[in-house]
C-alpha positions as CSV (number, residue, x, y, z in Angstrom):
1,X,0.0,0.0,0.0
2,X,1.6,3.2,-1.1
3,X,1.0,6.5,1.0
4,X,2.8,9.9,0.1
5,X,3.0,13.1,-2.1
6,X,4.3,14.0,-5.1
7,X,4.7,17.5,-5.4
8,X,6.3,18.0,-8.8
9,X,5.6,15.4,-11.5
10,X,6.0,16.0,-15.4
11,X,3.0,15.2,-17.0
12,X,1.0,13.1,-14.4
13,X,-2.0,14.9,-14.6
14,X,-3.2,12.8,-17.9
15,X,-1.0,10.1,-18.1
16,X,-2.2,6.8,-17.9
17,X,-0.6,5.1,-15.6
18,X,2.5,6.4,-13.3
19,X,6.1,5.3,-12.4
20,X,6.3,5.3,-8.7
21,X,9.0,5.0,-6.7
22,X,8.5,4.6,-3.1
23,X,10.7,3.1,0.0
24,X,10.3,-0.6,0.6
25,X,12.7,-0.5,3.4
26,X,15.4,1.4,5.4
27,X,18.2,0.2,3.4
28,X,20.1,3.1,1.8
29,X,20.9,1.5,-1.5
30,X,18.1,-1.1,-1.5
31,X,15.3,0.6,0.3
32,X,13.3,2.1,-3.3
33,X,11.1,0.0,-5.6
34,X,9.7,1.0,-9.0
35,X,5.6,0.8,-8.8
36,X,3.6,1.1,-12.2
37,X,0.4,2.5,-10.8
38,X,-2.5,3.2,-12.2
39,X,-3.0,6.8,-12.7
40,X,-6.7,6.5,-12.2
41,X,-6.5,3.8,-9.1
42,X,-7.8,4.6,-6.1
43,X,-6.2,6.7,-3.8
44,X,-4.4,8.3,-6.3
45,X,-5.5,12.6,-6.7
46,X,-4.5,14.6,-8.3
47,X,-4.2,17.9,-6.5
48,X,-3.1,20.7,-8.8
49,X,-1.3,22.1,-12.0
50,X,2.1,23.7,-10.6
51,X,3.1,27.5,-12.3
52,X,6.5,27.6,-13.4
53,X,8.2,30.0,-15.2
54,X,7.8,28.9,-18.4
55,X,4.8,28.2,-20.6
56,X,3.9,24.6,-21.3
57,X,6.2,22.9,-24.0
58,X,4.5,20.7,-24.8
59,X,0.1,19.6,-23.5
60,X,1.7,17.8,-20.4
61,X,1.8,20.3,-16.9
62,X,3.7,20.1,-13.8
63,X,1.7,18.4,-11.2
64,X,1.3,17.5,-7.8
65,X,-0.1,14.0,-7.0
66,X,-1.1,12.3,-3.3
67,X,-1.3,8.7,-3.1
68,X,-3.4,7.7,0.1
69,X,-3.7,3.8,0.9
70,X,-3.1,3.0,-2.9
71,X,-3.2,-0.7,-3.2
72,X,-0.4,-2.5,-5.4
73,X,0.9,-5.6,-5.8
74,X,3.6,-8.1,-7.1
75,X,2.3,-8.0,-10.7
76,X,3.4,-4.1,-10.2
77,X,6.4,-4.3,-9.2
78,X,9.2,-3.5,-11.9
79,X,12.1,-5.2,-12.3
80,X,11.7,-6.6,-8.8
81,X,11.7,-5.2,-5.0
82,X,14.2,-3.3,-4.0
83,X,15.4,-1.9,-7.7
84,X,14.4,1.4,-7.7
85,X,18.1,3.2,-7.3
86,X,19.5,0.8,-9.9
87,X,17.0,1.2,-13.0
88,X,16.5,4.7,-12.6
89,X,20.4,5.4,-13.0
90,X,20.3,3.3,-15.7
91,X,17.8,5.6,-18.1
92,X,20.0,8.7,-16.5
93,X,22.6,8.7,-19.0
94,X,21.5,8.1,-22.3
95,X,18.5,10.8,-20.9
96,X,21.1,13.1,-20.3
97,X,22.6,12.8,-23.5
98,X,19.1,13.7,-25.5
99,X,18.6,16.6,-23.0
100,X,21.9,17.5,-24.5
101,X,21.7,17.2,-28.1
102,X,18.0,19.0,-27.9
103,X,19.8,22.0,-26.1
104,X,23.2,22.1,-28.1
105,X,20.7,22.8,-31.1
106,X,19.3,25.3,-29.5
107,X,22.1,27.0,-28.3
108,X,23.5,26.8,-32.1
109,X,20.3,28.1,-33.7
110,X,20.4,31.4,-31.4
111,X,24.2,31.5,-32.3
112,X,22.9,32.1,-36.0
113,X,20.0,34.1,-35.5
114,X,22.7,36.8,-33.5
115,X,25.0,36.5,-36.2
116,X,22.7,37.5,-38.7
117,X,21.3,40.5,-36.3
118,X,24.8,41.5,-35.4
119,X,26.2,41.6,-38.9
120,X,22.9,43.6,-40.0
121,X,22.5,46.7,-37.1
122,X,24.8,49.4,-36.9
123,X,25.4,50.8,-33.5
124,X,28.3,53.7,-32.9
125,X,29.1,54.3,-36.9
126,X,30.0,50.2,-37.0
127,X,27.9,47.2,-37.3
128,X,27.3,45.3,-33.9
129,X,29.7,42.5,-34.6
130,X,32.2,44.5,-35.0
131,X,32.3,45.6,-31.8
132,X,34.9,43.7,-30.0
133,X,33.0,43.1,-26.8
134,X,30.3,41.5,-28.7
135,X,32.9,39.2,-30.3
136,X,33.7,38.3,-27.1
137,X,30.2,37.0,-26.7
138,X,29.9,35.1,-29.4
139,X,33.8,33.3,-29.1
140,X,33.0,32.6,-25.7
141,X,29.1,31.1,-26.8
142,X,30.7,29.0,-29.5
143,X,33.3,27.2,-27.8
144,X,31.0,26.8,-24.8
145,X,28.8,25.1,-27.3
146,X,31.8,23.1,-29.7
147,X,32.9,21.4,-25.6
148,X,29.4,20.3,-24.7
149,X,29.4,18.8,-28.4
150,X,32.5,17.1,-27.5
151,X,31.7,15.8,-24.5
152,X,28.3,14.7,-25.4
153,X,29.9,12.7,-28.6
154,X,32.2,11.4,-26.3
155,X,29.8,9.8,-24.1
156,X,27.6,8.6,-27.0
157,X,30.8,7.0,-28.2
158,X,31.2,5.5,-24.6
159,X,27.9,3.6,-24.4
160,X,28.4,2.5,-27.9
161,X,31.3,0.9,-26.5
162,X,29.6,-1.4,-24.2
163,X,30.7,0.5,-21.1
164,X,27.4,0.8,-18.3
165,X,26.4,3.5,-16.4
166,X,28.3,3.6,-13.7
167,X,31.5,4.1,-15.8
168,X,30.1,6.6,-18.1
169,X,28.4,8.4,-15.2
170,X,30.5,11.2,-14.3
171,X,31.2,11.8,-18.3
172,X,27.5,12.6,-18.6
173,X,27.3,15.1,-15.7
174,X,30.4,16.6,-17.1
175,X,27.9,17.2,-20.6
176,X,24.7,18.0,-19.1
177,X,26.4,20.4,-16.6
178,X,28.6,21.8,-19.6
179,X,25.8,22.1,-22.1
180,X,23.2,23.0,-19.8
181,X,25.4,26.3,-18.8
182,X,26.3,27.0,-22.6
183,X,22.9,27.0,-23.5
184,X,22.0,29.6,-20.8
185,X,24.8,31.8,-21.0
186,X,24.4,31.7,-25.0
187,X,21.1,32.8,-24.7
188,X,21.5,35.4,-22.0
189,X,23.8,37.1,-24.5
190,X,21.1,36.9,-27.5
191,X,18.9,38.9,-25.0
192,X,21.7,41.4,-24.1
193,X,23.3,41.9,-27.6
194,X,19.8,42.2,-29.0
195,X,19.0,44.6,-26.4
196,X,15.2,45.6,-26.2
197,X,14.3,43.3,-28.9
198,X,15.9,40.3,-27.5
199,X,13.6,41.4,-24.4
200,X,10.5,41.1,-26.6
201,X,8.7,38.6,-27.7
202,X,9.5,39.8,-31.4
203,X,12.3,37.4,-31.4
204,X,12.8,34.1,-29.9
205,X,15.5,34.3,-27.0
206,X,13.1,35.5,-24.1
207,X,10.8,33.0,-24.8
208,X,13.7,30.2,-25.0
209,X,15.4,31.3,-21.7
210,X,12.4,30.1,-19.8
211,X,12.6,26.8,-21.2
212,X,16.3,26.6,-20.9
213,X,16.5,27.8,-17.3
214,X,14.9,24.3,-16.3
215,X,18.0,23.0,-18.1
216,X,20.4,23.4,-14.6
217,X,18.0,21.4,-12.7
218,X,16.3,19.2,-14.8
219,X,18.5,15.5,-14.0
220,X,20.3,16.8,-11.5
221,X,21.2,20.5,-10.6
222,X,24.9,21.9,-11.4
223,X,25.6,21.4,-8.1
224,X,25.3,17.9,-7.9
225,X,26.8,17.1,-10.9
226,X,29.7,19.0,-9.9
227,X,30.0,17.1,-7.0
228,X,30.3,14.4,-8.6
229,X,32.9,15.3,-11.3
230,X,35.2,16.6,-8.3
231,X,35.1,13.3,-6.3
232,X,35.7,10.7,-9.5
233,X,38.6,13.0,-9.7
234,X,39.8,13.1,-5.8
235,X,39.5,8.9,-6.5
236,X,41.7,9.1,-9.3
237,X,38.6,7.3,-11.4
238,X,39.6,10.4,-14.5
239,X,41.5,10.1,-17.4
240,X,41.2,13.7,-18.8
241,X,43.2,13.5,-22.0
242,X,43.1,10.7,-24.4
């Protein structure tokens, strides 16, 4: 019998049925099982859409479930009792890497839209990408986004190789965290080099910050990620250069 709350799920309010992950016992590394509930069982309320800074994406909101003597069973358990840590680091990774590739494009599409802007408006007798401050923008936006392409490729190029999660772990927080921060700071430059119009709505980068902000939490926040990167390296478990 599952009892709890949920406070921020991603798109529970119409799914069909939900992936719950609840504690089974006290055991730190065994002590979470994956349920597949039935979003409509009973016990199971939804309580509210959340507001977030963004608008929707996509039709799904960000919800807030309570689960109140829900009833469940062997026949729901997945994988088996006592699984939960293991298979959900195992869909972390290669999750990661899509989060990446999705944002990398991003990050290079408002790359070419500023180019184009920046080579077209004149600001102080020159045109804006002439300017070498803005230069500086932009070099520092496209390396930012030619490492997190790098390091994403990389990992890719790990998994391919056979290697499992645990080994390719602390690459893929080194590319989330890595892209994740390009994409911001790229965008956060559109707004600024575009100055009131990047503000507006006229243009896409306001609009795509909101969306993109969700990037340094979403999997993990920096923080954690970082945490991570520093003690495979204390452990001597990093091979930098190849």
């Amino acid at each position: 019998m599952i009892n709890g709350r949920k406070w921020y799920t991603t798109g529970g309010r119409d799914a069909s049925f939900l992936l719950v992950m609840a504690r089974t016992s006290d055991d730190p590394l065994s002590g979470a099982t994956l349920f597949v509930v039935n979003r409509h069982a009973p016990g199971v309320t939804y309580l509210r859409d959340i507001p977030v800074m963004a608008e929707p994406l996509l039709a799904h909101r960000e919800g807030e479930l309570s689960f109140d003597g829900v009833r469940v069973g062997p026949q729901d358990v997945l994988g088996g009792e006592g699984w939960g840590f293991a298979l959900a680091q195992q869909r972390l990774v290669p999750a990661r890497l899509t989060h990446c590739m999705r944002w990398l494009g991003l990050a290079d599409r408002a790359l070419q839209l500023s180019r184009e802007h920046l080579n077209r408006r004149v600001s102080f007798g020159k045109r804006l990408g002439e300017h070498q401050l803005v230069q500086l923008k932009l070099a520092e936006g496209a390396m930012a986004v030619h490492a997190g392409d790098l390091m994403t490729l990389r990992c890719a190029w790990m998994l391919e190789q056979g290697l499992d999660h645990q080994e390719v772990k602390v690459w893929s927080s080194m590319a989330k965290t890595q892209v994740a921060q390009a994409l911001c700071k790229v965008l956060d430059d559109a707004i600024q080099t575009h100055g009131g119009l990047g503000y507006s709505d006229d243009v896409p980068f306001a609009r795509w910050y909101r969306y993109a902000r969700a990037a340094r939490i979403a999997d993990g926040p920096d923080e954690v990620h970082l945490i991570t990167i520093a003690r495979a390296l204390l452990k001597g478990r990093l091979q930098l250069l190849t």
